[in-house]
One Martini backbone bead per residue (centre of mass of N, CA, C, O) as a GRO file, in nm:
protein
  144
    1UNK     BB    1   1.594 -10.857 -11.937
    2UNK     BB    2   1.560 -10.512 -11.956
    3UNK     BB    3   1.387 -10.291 -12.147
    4UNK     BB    4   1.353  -9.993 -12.248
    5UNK     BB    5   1.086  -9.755 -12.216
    6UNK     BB    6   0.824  -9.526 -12.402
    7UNK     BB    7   0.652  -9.288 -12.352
    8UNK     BB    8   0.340  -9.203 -12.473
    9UNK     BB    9   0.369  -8.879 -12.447
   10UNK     BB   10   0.719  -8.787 -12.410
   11UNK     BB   11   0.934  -9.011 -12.481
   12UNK     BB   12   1.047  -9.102 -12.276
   13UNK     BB   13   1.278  -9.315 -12.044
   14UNK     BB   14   1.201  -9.670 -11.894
   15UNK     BB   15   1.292  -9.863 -11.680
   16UNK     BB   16   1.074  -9.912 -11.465
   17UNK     BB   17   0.839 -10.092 -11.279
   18UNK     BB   18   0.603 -10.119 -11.143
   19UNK     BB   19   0.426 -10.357 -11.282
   20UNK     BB   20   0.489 -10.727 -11.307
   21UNK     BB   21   0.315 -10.998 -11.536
   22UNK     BB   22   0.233 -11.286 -11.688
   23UNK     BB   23   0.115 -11.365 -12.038
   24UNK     BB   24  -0.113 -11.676 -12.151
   25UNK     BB   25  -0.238 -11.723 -12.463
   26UNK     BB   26  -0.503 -11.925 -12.511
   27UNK     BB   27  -0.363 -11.985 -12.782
   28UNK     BB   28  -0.166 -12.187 -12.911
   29UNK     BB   29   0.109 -12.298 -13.119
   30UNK     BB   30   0.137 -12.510 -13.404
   31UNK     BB   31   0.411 -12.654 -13.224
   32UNK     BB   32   0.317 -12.664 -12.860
   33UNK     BB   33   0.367 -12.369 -12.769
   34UNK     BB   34   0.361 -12.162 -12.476
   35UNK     BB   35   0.322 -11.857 -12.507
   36UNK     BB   36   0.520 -11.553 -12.302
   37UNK     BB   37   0.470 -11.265 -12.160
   38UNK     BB   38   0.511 -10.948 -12.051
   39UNK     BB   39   0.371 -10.704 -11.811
   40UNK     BB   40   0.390 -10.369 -11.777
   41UNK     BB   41   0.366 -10.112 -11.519
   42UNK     BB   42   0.464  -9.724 -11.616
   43UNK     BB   43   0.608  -9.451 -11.460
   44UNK     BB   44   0.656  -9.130 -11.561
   45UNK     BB   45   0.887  -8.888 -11.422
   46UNK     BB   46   0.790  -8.689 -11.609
   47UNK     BB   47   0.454  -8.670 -11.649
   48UNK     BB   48   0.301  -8.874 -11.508
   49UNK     BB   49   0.221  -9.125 -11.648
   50UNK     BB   50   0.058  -9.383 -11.721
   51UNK     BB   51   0.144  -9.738 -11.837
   52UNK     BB   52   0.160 -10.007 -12.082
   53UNK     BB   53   0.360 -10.276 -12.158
   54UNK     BB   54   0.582 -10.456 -12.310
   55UNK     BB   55   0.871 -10.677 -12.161
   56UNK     BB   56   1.172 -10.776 -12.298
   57UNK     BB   57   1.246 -11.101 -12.272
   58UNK     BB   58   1.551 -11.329 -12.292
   59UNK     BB   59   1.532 -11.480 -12.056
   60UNK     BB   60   1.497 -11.705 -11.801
   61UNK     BB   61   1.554 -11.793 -11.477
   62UNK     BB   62   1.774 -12.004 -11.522
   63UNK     BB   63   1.929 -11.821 -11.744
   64UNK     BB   64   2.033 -11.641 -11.550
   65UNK     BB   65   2.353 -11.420 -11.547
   66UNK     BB   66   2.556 -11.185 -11.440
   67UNK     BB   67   2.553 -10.995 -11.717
   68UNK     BB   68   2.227 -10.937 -11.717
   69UNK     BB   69   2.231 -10.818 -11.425
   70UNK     BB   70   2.419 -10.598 -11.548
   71UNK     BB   71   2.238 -10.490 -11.688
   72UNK     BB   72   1.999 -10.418 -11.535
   73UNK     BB   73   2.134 -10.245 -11.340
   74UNK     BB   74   2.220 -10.025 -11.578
   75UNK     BB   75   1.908  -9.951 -11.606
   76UNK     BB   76   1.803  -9.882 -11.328
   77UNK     BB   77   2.051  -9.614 -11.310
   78UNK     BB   78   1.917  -9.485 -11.577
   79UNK     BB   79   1.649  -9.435 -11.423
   80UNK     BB   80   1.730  -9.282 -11.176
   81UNK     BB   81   1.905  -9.068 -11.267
   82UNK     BB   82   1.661  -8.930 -11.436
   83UNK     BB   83   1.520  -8.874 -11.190
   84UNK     BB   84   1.736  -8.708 -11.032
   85UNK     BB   85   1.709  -8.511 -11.215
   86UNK     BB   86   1.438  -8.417 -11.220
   87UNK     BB   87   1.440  -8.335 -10.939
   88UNK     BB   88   1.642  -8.129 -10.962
   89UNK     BB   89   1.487  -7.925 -11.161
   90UNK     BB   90   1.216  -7.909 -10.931
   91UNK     BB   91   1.361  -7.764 -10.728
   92UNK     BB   92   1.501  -7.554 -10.876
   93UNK     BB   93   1.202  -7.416 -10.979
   94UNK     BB   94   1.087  -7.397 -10.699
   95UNK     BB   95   1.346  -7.167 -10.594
   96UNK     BB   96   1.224  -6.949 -10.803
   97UNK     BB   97   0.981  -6.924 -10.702
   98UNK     BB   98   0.983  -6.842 -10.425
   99UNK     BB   99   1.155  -6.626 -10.454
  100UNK     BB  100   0.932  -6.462 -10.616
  101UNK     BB  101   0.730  -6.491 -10.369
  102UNK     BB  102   0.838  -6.363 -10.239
  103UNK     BB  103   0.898  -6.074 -10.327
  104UNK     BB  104   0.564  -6.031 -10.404
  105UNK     BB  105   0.514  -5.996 -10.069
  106UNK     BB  106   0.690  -5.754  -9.999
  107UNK     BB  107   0.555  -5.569 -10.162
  108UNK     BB  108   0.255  -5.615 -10.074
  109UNK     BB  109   0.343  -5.512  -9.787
  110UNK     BB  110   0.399  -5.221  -9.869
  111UNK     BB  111   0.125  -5.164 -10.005
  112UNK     BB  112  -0.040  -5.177  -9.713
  113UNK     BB  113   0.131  -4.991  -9.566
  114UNK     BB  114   0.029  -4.742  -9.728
  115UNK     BB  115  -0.198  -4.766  -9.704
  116UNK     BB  116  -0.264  -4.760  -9.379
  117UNK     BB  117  -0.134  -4.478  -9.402
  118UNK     BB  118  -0.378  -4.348  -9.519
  119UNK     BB  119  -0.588  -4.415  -9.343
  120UNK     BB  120  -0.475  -4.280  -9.102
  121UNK     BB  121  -0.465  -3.988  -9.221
  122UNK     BB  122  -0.804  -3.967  -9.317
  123UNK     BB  123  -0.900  -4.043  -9.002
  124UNK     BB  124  -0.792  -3.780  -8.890
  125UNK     BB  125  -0.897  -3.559  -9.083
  126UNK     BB  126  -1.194  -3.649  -8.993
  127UNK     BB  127  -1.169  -3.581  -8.679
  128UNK     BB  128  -1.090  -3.289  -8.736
  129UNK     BB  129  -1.345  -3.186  -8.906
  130UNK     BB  130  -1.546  -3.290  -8.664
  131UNK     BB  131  -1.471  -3.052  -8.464
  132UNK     BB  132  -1.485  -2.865  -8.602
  133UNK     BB  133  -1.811  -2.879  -8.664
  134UNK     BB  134  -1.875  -2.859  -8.396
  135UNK     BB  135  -1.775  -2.586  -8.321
  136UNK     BB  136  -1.904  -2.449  -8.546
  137UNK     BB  137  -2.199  -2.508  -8.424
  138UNK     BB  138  -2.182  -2.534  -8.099
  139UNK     BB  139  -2.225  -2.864  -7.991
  140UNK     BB  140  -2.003  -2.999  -7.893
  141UNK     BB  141  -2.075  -3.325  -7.680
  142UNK     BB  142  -2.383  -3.350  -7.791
  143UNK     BB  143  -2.269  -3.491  -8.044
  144UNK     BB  144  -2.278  -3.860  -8.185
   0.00000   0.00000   0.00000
């Protein structure tokens, strides 16, 4: 059975590790004990930071019995709702922002399309003021 582990960024629960394995320390114990414990690498779902933990083992393989499996199991759903819960938050979020960014995106291009007809209509009075100095000055289209 594995028990929830707590990111040390954000204190968040997790329950699932990327990766466990064992390890069994060069001195043994005065007893003749060779100790063993688990080291887990753990990815935080709301940080996004990775950690190593020991991992708290209470029975071996041969010692799992069903009722182990089902606390097992009910830890890593408890795992999982919490990531789905994350993503769920962060959907929510992207769909704000994005809304947002369509709106401004749409002012945007409205004050493009403003400032587009005001060159529009500068560069016509410009033409025809160059034309009118044209014929002001009497030289028609011999000057370019």
């Amino acid at each position: 059975m594995y028990s929830l582990v707590e990111c040390p960024n954000c204190g968040t629960k997790v329950a699932t590790q990327v990766k466990c394995w064992t390890v069994t320390p060069v001195k043994h114990s005065a007893n003749g004990i060779i100790p063993e414990f688990r080291i887990g690498i753990f990815k935080c779902p709301k940080c996004k930071s990775k950690f190593r933990a020991k991992v708290d083992t209470t029975t071996t393989g041969a010692e799992t019995n069903v009722k182990d499996l089902v606390v097992k199991l009910k830890e890593i759903n408890q795992g999982l709702t919490q990531t789905l819960r994350t993503l769920r938050e962060k959907i929510t979020t992207l769909e704000t922002e994005r809304i947002s960014v369509m709106v401004e995106i749409e002012k945007l291009k409205k004050v493009a399309e403003s400032r587009a007809n005001a060159l529009e209509t500068e560069v016509d009075q410009l033409r025809k003021e160059l034309k009118s100095l044209r014929e002001l000055l009497g030289a028609g289209d011999e000057i370019d």
